[in-house]
C-alpha positions as CSV (number, residue, x, y, z in Angstrom):
1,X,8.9,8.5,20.2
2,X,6.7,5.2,19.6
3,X,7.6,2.1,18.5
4,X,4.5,1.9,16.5
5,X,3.8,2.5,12.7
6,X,0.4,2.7,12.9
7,X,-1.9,5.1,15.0
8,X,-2.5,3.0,18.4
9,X,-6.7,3.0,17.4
10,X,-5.3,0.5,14.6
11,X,-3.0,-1.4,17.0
12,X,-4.7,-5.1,15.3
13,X,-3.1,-3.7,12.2
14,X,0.8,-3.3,13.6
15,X,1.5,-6.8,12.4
16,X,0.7,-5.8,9.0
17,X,2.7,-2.8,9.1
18,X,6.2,-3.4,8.4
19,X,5.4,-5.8,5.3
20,X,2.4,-3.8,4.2
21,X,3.2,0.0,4.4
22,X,4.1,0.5,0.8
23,X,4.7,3.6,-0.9
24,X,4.3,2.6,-4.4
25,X,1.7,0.8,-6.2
26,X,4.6,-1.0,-7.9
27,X,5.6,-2.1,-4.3
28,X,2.4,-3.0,-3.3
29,X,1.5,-5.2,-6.5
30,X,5.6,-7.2,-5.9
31,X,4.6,-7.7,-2.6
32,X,0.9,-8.9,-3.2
33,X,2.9,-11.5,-6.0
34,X,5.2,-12.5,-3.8
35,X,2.6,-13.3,-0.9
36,X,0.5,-17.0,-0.7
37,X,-3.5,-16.3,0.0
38,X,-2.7,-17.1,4.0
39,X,-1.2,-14.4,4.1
40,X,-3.3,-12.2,1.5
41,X,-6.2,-13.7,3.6
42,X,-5.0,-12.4,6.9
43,X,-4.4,-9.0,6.2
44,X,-7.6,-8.7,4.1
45,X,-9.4,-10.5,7.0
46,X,-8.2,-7.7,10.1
47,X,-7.7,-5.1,7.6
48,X,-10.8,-4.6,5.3
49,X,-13.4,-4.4,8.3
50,X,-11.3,-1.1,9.4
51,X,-11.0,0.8,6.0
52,X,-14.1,3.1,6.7
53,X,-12.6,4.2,10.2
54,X,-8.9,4.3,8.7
55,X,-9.9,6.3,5.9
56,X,-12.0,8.7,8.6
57,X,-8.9,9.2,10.4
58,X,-7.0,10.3,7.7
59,X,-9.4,12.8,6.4
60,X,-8.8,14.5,9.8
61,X,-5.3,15.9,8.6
62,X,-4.3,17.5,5.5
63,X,-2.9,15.3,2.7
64,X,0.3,17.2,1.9
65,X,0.7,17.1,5.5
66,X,0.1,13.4,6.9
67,X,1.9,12.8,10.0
68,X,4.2,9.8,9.3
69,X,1.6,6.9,11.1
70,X,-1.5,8.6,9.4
71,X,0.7,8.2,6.0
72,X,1.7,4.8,7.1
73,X,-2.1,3.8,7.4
74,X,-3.5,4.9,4.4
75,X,-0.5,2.8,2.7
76,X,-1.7,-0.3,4.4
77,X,-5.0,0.5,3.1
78,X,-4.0,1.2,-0.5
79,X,-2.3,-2.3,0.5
80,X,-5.7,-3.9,1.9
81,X,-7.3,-2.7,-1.5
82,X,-4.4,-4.0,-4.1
83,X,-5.4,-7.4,-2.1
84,X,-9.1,-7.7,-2.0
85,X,-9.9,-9.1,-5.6
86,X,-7.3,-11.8,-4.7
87,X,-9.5,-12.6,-1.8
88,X,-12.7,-12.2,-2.6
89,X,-12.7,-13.4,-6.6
90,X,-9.6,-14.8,-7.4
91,X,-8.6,-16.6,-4.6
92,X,-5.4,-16.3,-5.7
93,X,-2.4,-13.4,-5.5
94,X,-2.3,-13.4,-9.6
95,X,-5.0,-12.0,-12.1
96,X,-6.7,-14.8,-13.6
97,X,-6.4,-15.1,-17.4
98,X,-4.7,-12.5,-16.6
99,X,-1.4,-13.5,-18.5
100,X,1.6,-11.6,-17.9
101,X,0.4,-8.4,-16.2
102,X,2.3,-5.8,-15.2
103,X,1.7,-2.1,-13.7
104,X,4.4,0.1,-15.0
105,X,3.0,3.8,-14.0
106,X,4.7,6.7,-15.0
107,X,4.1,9.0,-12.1
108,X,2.9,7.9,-8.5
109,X,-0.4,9.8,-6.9
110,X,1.6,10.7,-3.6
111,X,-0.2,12.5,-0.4
């Protein structure tokens, strides 16, 4: 059994994994709050160059039948995603004039 959480093609992402492999858009927009733009910046920075491939690799399973680092790699991207605005127009983890905003979803889109 690996160590690993991600696929080993997306070994520059591992250090991203533990902190970034959220289930829940909830999860990922607590985390994304409670992260400074160093660290937004990182991820974004290794992460965003690789979405096309990590997306490409997950279309080559089902998606009711992910294996667990496939699953774990499309969360970091969903992750990677929930983070780019910050990066590349707000420049901060917050939505600007964006007042209190909160995500409160109902029901989750799960693979």
């Amino acid at each position: 059994m690996s160590d690993t959480l991600l696929p080993e093609a997306f070994a520059e992402l591992e250090p991203f994994a533990a902190t970034w492999c959220l289930a829940t858009e909830p999860e990922r927009y607590e985390r994304r709050l409670a992260s400074d733009m160093t660290e937004l910046q990182a991820l974004y920075d290794v992460g965003f160059p690789r979405i096309e491939e990590a997306l490409a690799y997950c279309d080559e399973f089902p998606l009711d039948a992910l294996p667990e680092q496939a699953r774990r790699l499309l969360e970091l991207v969903h992750s990677i995603i929930m983070v780019s605005m910050c990066v590349e127009i707000w420049h901060q983890p917050r939505v600007v004039d964006g007042a209190n905003a909160e995500i409160h979803r109902v029901a989750e889109p799960l693979p």
